[in-house]
C-alpha positions as CSV (number, residue, x, y, z in Angstrom):
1,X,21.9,-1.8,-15.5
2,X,18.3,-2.5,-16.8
3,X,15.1,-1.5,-14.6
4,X,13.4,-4.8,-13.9
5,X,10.5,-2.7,-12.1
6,X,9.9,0.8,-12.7
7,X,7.2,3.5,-11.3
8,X,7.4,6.6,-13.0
9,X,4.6,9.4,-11.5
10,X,2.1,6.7,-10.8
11,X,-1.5,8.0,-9.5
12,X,-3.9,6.0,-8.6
13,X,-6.7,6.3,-7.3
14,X,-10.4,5.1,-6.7
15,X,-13.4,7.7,-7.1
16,X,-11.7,10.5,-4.6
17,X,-10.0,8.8,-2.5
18,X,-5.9,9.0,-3.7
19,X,-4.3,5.7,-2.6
20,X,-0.8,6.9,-4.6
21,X,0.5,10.2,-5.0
22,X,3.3,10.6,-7.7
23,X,4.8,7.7,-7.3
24,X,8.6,7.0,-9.0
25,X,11.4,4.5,-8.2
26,X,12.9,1.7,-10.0
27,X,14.4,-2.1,-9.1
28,X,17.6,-2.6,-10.9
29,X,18.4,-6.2,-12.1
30,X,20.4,-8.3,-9.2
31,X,18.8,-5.9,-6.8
32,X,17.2,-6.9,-3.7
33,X,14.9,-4.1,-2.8
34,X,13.0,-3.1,0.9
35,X,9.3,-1.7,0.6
36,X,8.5,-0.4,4.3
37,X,5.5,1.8,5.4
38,X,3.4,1.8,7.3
39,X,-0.5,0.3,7.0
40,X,-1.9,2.3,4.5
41,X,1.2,3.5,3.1
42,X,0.6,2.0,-0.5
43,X,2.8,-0.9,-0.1
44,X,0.3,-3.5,-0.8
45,X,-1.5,-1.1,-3.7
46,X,2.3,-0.9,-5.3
47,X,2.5,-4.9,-5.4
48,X,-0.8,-5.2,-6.9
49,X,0.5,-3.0,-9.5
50,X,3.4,-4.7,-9.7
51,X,1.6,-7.9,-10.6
52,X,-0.7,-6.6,-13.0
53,X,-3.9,-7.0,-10.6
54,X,-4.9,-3.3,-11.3
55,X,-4.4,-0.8,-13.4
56,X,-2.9,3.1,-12.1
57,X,-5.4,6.1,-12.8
58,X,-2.0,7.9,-14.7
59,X,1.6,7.9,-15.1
60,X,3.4,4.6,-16.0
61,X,4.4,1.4,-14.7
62,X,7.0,-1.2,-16.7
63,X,8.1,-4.8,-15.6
64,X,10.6,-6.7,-17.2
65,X,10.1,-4.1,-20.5
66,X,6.6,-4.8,-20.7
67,X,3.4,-4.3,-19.4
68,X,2.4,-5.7,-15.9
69,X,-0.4,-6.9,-17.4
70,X,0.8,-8.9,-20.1
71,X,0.7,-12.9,-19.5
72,X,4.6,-13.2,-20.9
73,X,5.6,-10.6,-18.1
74,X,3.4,-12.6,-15.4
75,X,5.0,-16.1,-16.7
76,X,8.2,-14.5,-15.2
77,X,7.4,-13.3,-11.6
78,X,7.1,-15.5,-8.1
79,X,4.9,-14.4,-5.5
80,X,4.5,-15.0,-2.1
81,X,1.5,-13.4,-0.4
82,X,1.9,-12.7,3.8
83,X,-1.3,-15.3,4.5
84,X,-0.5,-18.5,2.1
85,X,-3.4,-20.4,1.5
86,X,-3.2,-24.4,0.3
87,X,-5.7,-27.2,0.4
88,X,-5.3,-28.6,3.5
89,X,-6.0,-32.5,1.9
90,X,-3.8,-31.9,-0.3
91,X,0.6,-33.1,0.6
92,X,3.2,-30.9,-0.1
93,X,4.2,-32.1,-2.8
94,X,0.6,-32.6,-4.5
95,X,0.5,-29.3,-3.8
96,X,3.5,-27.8,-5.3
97,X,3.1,-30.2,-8.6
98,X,-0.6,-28.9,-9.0
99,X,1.5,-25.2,-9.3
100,X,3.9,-26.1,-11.6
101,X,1.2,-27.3,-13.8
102,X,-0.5,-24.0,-13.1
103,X,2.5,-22.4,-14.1
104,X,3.7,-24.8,-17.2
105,X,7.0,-25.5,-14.8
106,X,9.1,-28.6,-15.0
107,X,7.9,-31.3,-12.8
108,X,11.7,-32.0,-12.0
109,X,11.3,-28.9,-9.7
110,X,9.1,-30.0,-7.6
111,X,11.6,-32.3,-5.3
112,X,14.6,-29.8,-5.7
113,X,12.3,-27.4,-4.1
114,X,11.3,-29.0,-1.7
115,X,14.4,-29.6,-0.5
116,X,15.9,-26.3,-1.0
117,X,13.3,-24.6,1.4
118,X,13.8,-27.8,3.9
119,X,10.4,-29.7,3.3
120,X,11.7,-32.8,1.8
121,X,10.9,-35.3,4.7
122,X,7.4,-33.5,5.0
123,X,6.5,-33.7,1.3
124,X,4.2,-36.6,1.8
125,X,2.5,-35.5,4.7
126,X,-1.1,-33.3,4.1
127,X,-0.6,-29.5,4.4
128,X,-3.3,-29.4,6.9
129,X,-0.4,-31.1,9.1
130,X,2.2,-28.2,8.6
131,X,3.0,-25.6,11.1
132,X,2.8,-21.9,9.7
133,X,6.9,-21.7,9.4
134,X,6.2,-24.9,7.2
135,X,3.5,-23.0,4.6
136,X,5.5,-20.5,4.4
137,X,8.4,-22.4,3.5
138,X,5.9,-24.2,0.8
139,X,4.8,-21.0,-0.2
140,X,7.7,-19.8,-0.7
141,X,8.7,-22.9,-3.0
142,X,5.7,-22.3,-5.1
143,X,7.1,-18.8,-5.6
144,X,10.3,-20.4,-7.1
145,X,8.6,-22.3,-9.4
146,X,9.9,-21.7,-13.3
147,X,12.9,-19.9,-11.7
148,X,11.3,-16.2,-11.6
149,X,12.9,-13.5,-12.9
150,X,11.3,-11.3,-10.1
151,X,10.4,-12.5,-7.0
152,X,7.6,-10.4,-4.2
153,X,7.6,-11.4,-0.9
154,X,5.1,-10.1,1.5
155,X,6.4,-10.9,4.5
156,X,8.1,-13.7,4.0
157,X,9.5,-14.7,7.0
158,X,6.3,-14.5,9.3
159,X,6.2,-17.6,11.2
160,X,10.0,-18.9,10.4
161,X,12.2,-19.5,13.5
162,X,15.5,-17.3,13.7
163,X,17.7,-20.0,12.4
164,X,15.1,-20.7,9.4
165,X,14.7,-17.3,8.9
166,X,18.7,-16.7,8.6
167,X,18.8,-19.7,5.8
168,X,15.4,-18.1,4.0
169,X,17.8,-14.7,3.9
170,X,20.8,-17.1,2.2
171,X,18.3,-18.6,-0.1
172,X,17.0,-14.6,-1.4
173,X,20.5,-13.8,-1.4
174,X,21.5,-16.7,-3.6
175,X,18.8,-16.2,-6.0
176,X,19.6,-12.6,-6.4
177,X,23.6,-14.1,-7.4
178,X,21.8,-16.3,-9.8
179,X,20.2,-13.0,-11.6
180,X,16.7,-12.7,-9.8
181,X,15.7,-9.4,-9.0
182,X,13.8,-9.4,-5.2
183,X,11.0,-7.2,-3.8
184,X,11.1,-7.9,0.3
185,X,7.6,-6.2,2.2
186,X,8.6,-6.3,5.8
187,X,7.8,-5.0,9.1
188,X,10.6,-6.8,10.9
189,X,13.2,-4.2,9.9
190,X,16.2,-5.5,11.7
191,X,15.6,-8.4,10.4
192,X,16.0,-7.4,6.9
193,X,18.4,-4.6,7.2
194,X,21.7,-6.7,6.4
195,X,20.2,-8.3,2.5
196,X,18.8,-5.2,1.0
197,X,20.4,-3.5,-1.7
198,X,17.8,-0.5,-1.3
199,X,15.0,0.4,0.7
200,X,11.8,2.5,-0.9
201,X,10.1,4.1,2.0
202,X,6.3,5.1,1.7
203,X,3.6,6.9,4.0
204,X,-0.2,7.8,3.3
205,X,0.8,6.7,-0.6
206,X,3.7,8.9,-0.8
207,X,7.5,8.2,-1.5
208,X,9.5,9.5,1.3
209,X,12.6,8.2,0.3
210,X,14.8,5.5,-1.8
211,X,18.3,4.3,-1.9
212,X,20.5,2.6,0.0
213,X,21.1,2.7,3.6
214,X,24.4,4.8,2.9
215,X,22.1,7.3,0.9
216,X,19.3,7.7,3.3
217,X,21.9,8.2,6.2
218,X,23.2,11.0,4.3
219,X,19.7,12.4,3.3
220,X,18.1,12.1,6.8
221,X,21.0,13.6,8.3
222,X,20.8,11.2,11.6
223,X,23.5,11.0,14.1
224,X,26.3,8.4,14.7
225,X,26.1,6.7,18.0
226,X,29.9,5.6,19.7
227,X,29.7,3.4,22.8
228,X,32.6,3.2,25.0
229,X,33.6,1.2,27.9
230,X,35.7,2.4,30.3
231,X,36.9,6.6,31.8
232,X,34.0,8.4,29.7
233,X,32.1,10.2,32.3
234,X,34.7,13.6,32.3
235,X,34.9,13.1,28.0
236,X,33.2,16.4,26.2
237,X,34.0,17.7,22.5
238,X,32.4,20.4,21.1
239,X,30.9,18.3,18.2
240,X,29.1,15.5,20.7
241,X,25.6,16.3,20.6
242,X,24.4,13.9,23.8
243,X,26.6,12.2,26.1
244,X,24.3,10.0,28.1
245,X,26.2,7.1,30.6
246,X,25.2,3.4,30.8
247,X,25.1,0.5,32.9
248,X,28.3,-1.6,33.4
249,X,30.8,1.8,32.7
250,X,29.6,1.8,29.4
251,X,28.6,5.8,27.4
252,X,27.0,6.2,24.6
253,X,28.2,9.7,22.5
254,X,25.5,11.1,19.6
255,X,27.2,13.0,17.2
256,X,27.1,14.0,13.2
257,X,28.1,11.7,11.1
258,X,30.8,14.2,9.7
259,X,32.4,14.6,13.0
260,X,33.4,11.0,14.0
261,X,36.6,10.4,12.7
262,X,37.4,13.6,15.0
263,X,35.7,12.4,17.7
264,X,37.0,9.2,17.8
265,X,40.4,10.3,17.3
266,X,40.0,11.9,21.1
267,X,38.2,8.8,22.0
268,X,41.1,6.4,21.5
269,X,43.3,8.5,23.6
270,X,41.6,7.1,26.7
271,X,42.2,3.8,28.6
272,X,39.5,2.1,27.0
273,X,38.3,-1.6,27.2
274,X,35.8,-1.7,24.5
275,X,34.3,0.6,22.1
276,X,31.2,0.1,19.7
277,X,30.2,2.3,16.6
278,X,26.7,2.6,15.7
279,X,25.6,4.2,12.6
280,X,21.9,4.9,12.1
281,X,19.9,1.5,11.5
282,X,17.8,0.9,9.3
283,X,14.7,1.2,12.1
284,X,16.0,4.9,12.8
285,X,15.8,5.8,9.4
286,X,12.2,4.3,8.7
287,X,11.5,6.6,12.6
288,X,12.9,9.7,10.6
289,X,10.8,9.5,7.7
290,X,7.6,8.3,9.4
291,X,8.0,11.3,12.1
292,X,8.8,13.7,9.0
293,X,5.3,12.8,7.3
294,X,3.4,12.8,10.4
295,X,4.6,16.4,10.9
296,X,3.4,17.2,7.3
297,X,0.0,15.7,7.8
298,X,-0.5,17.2,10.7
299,X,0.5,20.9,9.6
300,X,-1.7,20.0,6.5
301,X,-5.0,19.0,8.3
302,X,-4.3,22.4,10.8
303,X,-4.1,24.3,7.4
């Protein structure tokens, strides 16, 4: 599988202050990839890069085989920033046919755009008139425009009701079927968690971790969590770390990952009415590795 995106030790850095330390991962085609960090954490330098915007102090970085500077490779990438900015006089679709002359698109598009991110009954009224879930949904159709081979989205679902966020999460996942390759920025981890192929995890401009959520369960070594309902209260086995009860006879049992089957095995032996399995999410991992370099930067400032 070709890199569509790769960082290989990328510096960067301006005068001396180090924004990005050695930085090296890749985006496989058909992948939808999770950058999460903190503020700071070099997520917003990395898209920059990404898009050609600057230039890294050493080390390399390719996008679609080329340079992220070059104008073929920027013809081929949709963007959507967190804060999308339109002229308010302007409709939605004025607005969206002035970008796909900006970016030598087909005006045929414009309308199957509109639609496809839900704006078609407001595509003659002026953006000033739009709520923030609606310009993001344009902004996210100006993204689309000239069907992007990569797609970065800061943020995209800032502003977007639960139900519209759910379909903006079927749209990414249908352009990721149709071959695009996706970069999601999010803070809204649970939100995200089911549609990512891999998550790249960053703090103070350094890569804590990448793969997939299997991967980094495995790497950060985090417990499982069982819940059961029902006779749990008398339950112990020598591989449970925490046994800690609940409200309505509900327990919840930590334990290492490598010890569940065993554990569940005596589990199912009681008269239970319900029972719930809970690996580490997505927000515990992110936790882990956020704790884990704020333990290194502290030991390194006492040093």
């Amino acid at each position: 599988m070709n890199n569509v995106v790769e960082l290989e030790q990328v510096q960067l850095h301006f005068g001396k202050l180090k924004v990005l330390h050695d930085m090296s991962w890749q985006l496989q085609a058909g992948e939808i990839m999770g950058l999460f960090g903190h503020n700071g954490a070099g997520k917003t330098t990395s898209v920059r890069l990404i898009l050609g915007l600057i230039r890294q102090s050493s080390g390399q970085v390719r996008v679609l085989g080329g340079e992220a500077s070059d104008a073929q490779v920027r013809q081929q990438i949709g963007f959507l920033p967190e804060n999308v900015m339109f002229y308010p006089q302007l409709t939605g679709y004025e607005t969206l046919s002035h970008f796909a002359r900006l970016k030598g698109a087909g005006h045929d598009q414009v309308l199957g755009l509109l639609e496809q991110v839900g704006l078609t009954a407001a595509a003659g009224e002026r953006v000033k008139t739009y709520s923030k879930g609606m310009r993001q949904r344009l902004g996210l159709a100006q993204a689309l425009l000239a069907r992007p081979k990569l797609l970065l989205l800061d943020e995209p679902t800032v502003g977007l009701d639960p139900i519209a966020t759910i379909e903006l999460y079927r749209l990414i996942g249908q352009l990721r079927d149709e071959g695009s390759s996706i970069i999601i920025c999010s803070h809204v981890l649970p939100g995200v968690e089911p549609y990512i192929d891999k998550a790249v995890i960053l703090a103070r401009g350094h890569l804590e971790a990448v793969g997939n959520l299997q991967q980094l369960r495995a790497q950060a070594g985090l417990p499982v969590r069982i819940r059961i309902q029902g006779p749990g209260a008398a339950f112990s086995h020598p591989q449970v770390l925490e046994h800690q009860p609940l409200a309505g006879d509900w327990h919840e049992f930590s334990l290492p990952a490598a010890a569940k089957l065993s554990v569940l095995q005596e589990l199912l032996r009681l008269p239970l009415e319900d029972i719930e399995i809970r690996p580490p999410s997505l927000e515990d991992i992110y936790r882990f590795y956020m704790e884990k370099a704020s333990a290194v930067g502290v030991a390194g400032v006492q040093q």
